[in-house]
Kinemage of the C-alpha trace (Angstrom):
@kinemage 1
@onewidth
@group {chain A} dominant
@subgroup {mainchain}
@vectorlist {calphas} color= white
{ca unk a 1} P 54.122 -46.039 -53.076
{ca unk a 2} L 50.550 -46.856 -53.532
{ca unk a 3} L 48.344 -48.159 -50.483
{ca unk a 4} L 45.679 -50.193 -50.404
{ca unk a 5} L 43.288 -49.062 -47.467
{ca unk a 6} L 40.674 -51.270 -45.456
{ca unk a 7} L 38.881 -50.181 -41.995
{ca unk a 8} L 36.549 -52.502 -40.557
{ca unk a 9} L 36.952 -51.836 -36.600
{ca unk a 10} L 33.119 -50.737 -36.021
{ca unk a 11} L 30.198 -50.389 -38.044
{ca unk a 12} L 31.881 -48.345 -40.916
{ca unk a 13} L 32.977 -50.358 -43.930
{ca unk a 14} L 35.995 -47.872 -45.155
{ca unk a 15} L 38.541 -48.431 -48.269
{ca unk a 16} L 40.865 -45.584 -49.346
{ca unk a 17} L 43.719 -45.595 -52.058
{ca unk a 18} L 46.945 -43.316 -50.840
{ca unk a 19} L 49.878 -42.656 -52.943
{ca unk a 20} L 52.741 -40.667 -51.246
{ca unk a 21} L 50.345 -38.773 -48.823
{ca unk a 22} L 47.536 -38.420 -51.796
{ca unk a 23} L 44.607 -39.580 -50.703
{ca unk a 24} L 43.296 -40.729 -54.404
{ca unk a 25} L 39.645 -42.502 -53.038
{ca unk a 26} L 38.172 -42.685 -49.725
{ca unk a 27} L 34.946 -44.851 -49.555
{ca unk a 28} L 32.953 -45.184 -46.577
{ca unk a 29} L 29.606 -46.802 -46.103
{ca unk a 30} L 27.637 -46.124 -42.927
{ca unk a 31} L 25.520 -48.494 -40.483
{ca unk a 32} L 23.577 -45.934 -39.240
{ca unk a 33} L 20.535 -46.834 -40.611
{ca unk a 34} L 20.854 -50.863 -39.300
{ca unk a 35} L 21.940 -50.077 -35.650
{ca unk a 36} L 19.759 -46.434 -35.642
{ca unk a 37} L 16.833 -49.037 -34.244
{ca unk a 38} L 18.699 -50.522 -31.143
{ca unk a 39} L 20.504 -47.330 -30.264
{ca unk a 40} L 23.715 -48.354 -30.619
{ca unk a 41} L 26.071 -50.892 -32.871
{ca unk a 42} L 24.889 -54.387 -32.486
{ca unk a 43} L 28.494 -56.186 -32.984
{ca unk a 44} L 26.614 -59.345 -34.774
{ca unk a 45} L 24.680 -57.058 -37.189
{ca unk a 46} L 27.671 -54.839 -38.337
{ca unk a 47} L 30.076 -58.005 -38.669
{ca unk a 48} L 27.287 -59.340 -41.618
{ca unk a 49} L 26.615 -55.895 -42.792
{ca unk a 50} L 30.812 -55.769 -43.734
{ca unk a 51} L 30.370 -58.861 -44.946
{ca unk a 52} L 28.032 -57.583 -47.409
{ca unk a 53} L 29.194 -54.436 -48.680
{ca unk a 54} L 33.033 -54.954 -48.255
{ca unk a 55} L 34.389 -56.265 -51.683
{ca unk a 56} L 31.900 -53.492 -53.520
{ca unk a 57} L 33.700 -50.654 -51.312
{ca unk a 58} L 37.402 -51.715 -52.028
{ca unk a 59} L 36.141 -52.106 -55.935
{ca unk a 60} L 34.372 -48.353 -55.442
{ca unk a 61} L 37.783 -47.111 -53.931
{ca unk a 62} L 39.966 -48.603 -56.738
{ca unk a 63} L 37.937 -47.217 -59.169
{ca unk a 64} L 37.507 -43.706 -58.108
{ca unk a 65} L 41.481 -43.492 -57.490
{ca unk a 66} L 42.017 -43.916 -60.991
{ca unk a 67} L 44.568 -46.856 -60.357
{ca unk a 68} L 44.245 -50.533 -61.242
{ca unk a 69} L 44.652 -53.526 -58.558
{ca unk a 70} L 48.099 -54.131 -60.501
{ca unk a 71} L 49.770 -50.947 -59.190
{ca unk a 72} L 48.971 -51.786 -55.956
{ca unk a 73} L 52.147 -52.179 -53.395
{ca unk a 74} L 50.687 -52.375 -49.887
{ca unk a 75} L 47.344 -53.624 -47.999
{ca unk a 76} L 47.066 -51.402 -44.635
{ca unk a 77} L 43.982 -52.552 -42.909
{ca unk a 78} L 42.762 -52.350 -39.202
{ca unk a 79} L 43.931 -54.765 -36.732
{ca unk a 80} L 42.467 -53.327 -33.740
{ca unk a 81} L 41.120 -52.109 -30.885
{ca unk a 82} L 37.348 -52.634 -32.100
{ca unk a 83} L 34.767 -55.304 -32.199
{ca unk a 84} L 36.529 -58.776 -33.620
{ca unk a 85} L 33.794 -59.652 -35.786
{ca unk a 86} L 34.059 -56.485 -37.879
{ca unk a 87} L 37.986 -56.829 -37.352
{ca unk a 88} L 38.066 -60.478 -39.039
{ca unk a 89} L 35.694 -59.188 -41.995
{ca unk a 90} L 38.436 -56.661 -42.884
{ca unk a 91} L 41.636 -58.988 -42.331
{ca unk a 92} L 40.421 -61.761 -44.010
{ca unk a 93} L 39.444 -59.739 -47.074
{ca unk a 94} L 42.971 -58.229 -47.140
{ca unk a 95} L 45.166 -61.005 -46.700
{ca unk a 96} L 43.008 -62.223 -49.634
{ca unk a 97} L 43.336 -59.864 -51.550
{ca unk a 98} L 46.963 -59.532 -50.931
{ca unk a 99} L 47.654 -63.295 -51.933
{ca unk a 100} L 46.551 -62.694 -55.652
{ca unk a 101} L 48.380 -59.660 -55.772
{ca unk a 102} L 51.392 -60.455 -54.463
{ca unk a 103} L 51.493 -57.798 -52.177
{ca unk a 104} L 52.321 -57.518 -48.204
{ca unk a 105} L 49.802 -56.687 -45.733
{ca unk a 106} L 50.235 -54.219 -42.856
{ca unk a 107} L 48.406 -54.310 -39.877
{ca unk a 108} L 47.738 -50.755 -38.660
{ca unk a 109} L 46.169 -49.878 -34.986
{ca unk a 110} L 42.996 -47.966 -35.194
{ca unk a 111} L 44.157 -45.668 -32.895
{ca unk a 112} L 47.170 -44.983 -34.133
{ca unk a 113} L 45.167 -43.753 -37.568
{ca unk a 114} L 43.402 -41.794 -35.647
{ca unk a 115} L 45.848 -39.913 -33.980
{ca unk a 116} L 47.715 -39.452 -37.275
{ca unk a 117} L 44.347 -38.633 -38.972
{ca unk a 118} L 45.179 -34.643 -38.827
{ca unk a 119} L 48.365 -35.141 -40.748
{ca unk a 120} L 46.597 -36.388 -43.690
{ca unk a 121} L 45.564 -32.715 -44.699
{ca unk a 122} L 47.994 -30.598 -42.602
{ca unk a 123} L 51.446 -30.268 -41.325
{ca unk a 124} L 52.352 -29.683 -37.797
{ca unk a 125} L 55.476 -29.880 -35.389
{ca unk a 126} L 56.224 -32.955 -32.765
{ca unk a 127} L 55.886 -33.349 -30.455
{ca unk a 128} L 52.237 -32.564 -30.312
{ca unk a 129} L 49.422 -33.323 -27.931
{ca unk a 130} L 46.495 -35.142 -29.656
{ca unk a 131} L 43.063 -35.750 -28.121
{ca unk a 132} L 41.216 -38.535 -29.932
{ca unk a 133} L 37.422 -38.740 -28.821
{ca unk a 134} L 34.770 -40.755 -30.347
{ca unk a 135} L 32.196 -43.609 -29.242
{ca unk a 136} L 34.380 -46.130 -28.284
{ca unk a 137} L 37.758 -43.666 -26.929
{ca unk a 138} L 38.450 -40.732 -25.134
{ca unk a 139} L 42.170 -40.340 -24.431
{ca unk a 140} L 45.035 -37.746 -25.039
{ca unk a 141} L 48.729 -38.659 -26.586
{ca unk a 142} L 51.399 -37.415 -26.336
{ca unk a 143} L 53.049 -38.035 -29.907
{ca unk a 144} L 56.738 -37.689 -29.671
{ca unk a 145} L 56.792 -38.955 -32.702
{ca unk a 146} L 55.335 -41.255 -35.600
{ca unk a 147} L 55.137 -44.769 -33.782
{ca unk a 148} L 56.014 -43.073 -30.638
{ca unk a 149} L 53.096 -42.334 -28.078
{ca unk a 150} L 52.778 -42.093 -24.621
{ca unk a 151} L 48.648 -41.785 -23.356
{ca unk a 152} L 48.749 -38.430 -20.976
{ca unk a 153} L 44.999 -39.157 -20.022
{ca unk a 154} L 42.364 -40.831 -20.484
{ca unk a 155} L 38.562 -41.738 -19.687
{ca unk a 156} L 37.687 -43.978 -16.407
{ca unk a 157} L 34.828 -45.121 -17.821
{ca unk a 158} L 32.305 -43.919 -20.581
{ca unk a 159} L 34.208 -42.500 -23.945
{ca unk a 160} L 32.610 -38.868 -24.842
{ca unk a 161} L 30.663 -40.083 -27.764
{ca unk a 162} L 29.149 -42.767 -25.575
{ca unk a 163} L 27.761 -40.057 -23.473
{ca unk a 164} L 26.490 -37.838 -26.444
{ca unk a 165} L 24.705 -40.864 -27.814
{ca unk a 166} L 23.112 -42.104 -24.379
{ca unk a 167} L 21.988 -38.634 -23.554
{ca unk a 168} L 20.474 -38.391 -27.420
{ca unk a 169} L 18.416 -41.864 -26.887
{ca unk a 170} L 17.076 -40.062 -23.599
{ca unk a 171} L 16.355 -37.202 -25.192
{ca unk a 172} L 14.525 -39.670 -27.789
{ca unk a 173} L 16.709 -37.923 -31.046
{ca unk a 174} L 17.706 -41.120 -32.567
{ca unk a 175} L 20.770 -42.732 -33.246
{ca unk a 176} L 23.712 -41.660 -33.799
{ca unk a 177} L 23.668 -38.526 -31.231
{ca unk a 178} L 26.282 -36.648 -31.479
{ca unk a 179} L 25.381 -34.978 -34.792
{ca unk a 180} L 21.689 -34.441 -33.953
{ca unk a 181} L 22.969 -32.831 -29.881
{ca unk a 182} L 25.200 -30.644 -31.921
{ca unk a 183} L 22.451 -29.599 -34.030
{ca unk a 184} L 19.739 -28.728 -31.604
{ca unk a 185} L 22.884 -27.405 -29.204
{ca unk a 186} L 23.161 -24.378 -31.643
{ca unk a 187} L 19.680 -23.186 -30.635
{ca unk a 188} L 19.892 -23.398 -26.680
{ca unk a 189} L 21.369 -21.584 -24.176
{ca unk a 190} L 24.867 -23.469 -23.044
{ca unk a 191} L 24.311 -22.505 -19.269
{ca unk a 192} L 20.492 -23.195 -18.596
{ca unk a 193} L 21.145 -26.438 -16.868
{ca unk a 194} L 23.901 -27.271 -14.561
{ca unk a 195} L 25.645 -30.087 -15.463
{ca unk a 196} L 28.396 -31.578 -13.361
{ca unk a 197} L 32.137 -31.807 -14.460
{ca unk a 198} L 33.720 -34.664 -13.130
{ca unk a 199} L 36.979 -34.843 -11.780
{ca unk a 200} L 38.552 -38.156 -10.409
{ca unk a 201} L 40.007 -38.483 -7.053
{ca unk a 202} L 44.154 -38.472 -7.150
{ca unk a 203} L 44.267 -37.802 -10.596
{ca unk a 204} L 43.302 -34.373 -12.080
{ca unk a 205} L 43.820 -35.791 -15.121
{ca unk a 206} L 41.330 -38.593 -16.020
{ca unk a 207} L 37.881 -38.012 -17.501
{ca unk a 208} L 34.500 -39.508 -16.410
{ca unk a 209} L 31.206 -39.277 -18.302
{ca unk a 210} L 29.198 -42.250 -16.580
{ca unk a 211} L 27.978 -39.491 -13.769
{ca unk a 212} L 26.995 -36.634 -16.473
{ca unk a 213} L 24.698 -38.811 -18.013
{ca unk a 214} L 23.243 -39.960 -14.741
{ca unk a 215} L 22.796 -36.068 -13.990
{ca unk a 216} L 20.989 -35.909 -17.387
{ca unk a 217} L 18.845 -39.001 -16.338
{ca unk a 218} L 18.131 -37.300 -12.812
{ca unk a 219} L 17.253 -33.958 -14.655
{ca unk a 220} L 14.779 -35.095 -17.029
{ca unk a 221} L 13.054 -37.418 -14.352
{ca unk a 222} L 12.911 -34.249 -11.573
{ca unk a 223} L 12.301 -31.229 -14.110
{ca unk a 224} L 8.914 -30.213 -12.967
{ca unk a 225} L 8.096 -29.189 -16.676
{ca unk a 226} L 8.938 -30.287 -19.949
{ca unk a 227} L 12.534 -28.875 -20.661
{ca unk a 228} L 13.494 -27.361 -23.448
{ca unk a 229} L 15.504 -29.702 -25.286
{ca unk a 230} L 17.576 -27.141 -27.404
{ca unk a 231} L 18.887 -25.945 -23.605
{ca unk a 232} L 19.492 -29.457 -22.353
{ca unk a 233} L 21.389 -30.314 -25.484
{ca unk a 234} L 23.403 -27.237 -25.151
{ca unk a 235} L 24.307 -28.015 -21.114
{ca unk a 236} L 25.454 -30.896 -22.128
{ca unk a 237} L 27.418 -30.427 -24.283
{ca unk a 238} L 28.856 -27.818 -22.843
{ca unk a 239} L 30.179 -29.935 -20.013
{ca unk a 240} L 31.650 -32.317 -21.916
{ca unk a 241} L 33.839 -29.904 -24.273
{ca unk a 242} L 34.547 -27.914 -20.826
{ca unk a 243} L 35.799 -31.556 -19.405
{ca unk a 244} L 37.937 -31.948 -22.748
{ca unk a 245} L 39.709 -29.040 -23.097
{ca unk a 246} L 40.666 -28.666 -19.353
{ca unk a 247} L 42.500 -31.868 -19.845
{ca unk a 248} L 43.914 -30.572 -23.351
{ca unk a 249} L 45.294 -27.212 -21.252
{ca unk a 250} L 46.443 -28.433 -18.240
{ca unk a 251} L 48.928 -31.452 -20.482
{ca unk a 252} L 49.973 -28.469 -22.920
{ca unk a 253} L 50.728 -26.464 -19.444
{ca unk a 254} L 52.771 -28.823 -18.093
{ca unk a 255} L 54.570 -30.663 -20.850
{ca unk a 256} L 55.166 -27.050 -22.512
{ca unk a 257} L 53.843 -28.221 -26.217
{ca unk a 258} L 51.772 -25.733 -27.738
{ca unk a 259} L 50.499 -27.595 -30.620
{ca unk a 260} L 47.204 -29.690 -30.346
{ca unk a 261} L 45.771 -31.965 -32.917
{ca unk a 262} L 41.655 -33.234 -32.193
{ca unk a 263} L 40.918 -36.365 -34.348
{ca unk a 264} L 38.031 -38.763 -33.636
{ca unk a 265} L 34.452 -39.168 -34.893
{ca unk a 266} L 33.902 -36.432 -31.723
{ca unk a 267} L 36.236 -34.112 -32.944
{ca unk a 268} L 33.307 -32.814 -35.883
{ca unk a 269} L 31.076 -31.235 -33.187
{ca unk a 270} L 31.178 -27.990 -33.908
{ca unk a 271} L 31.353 -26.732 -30.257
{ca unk a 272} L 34.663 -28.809 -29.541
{ca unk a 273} L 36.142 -27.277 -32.283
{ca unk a 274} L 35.211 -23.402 -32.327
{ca unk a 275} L 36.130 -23.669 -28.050
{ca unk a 276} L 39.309 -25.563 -28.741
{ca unk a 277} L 40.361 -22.716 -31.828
{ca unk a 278} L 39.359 -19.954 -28.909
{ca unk a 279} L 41.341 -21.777 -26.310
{ca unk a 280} L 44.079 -22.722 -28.396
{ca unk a 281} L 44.871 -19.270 -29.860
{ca unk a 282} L 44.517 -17.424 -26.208
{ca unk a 283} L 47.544 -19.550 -25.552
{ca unk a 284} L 49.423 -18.609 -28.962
{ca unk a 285} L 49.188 -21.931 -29.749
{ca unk a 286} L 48.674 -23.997 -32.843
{ca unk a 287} L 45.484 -26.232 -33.314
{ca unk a 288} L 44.882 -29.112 -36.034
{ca unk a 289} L 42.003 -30.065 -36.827
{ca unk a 290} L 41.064 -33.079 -39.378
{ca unk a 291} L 38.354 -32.555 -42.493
{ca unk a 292} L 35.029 -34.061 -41.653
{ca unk a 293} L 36.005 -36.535 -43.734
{ca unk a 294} L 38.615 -38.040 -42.289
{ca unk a 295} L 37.299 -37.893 -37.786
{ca unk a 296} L 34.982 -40.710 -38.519
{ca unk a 297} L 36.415 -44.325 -38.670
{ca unk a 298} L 37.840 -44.103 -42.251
{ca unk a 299} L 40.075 -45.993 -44.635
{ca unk a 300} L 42.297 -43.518 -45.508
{ca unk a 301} L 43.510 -42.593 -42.119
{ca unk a 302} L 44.933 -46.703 -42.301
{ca unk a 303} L 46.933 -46.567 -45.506
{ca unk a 304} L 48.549 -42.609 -44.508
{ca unk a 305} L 49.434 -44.067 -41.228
{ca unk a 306} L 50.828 -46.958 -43.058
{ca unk a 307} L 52.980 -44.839 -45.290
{ca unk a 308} L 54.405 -42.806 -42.483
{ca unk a 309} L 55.444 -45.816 -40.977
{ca unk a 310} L 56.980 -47.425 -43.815
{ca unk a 311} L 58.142 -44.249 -45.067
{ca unk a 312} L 60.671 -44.575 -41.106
{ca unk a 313} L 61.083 -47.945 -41.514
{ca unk a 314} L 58.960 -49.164 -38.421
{ca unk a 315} L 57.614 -52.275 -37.739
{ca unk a 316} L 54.563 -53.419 -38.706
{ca unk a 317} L 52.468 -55.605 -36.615
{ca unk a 318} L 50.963 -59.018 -37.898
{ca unk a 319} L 47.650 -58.790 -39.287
{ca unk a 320} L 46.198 -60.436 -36.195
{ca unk a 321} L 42.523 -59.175 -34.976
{ca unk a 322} L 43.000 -57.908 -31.395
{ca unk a 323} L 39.968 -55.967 -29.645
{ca unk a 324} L 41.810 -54.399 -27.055
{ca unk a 325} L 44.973 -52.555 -28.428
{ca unk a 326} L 46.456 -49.984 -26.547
{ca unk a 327} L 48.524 -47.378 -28.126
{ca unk a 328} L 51.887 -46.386 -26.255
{ca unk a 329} L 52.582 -46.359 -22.397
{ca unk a 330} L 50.487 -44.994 -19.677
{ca unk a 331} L 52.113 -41.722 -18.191
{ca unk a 332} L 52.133 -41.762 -14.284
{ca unk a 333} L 52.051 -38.200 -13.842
{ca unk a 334} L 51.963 -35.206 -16.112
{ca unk a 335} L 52.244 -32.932 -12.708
């Protein structure tokens, strides 16, 4: 089976060809460099910007596979959660595209690719436990199995990227700031500022990053003296991987699964990842991590997700742009 990628949630305009778990091409082009000005994704600006680059990705990815359009069987592309604009750009390109092929098109939840992302390189045992973090979510899954999730926690109000790229624009390091935080974090000390870790009232469970970067706010306004901004960057980051993995513990505690998967554009910060190896391997447990190619919004996540479910003849939902799609049931209580 050969797949036909296309990921348009966001700003990243993403194609990938997949054949039987192969990932044969996976083309992304970044907005960076048209939202870096206004600090984060202007919804208007990134729908045009797909617009423009969309049909020269998906001709980059076919190329680079090695496969024609004619051995395509299958369109996979985004149908949500994200921004509609971007959402339509994608769906209306592959139901297109799918008419002069022939070919169905399968609408595939961005989170869903995300939380499958890990598989796409490596093999692990469900049920697992999978934290997906990046700008627009921050929630943990439980993943029973493919097309079967169940969200174990989940943020109340800012996602953790959010918070890395508010706290980089008051810093003034540019947009995006998680990569240039991480960066700078290498140099500073981790403990030189004391940064709050939130916990929400009746449920131990739930993350909040709306008051960490009001701390950081608070902190650069009061600090009598210019701060080092290697030792802020490494404070704060250091609280939000502390708030992460506490979550990530406690749920592999108490639902007794040892095996965590991190996906998400988050999940490349080098801090997240060496703390969550540590953590994960004090516990004799097993930890999955996605290439750095694949935690950003990509293509290729769409069409292996697509596969799997084909591959356990699941349903696939219409190709219908929907900008708030949750993935599997809310868990009362993992105590």
């Amino acid at each position: 089976m050969i797949v036909l990628g296309i990921a348009t949630s966001c700003d990243d305009t993403s194609a990938a060809v997949v054949r039987d778990h192969a990932v044969l091409s996976n083309v992304v082009s970044s907005q960076d460099d048209v939202h870096a000005a206004y600090g984060g994704v202007v919804p208007e600006l990134a729908a045009r910007r797909h617009l423009e680059s969309i049909q020269a990705i998906i001709s980059k990815a076919i190329a680079v596979s090695g496969v024609g359009y004619s051995d395509i069987d299958a369109i996979a592309v985004t149908r949500g959660p994200g921004l509609v604009g971007s959402l339509l750009v994608g769906l209306a390109t592959a139901e297109g595209l799918a008419i002069r092929l022939g070919v169905p098109v399968l609408g595939v939840s961005h989170l869903e690719g995300h939380v499958l992302s890990p598989l796409i390189q490596s093999e692990i045992e469900m049920p697992f436990l999978c934290l997906l973090v990046s700008g627009g979510h921050t929630a943990l899954y439980r993943v029973q199995e493919v097309g079967e999730y169940a969200e174990i926690a989940s943020t109340r109000d800012d996602s953790a990227g959010e918070a890395f790229d508010k706290a980089s624009k008051m810093l003034g390091l540019g947009y995006p700031g998680g990569r240039a935080i991480d960066a700078l974090a290498k140099q500073g000390r981790s403990n030189a500022v004391a940064f709050p870790r939130a916990r929400v009232r009746g449920d131990d469970m739930a993350l909040s990053f709306s008051g960490l970067k009001t701390a950081l706010w608070d902190y650069l306004r009061s600090a009598g003296e210019t701060p080092a901004v290697a030792d802020v960057c490494a404070s704060f980051q250091e609280a939000i991987v502390d708030a992460l993995m506490d979550r990530c513990l406690r749920a592999m505690d108490r639902l007794d699964i040892p095996r965590l998967a991190i996906a998400g554009g988050v999940s490349a910060n080098s801090r997240l990842r060496a703390r969550a190896a540590e953590l994960v391997a004090e516990r004799g447990g097993t930890l999955v991590l996605p290439a750095l190619a694949y935690c950003t919004d990509n293509a290729a996540m769409i069409a292996t997700t697509a596969e799997l479910r084909c591959e356990r003849n699941l349903t696939h939902q219409p190709p219908v742009a929907i900008a708030r799609l949750p993935l599997g049931q809310r868990l009362a209580s993992t105590a």
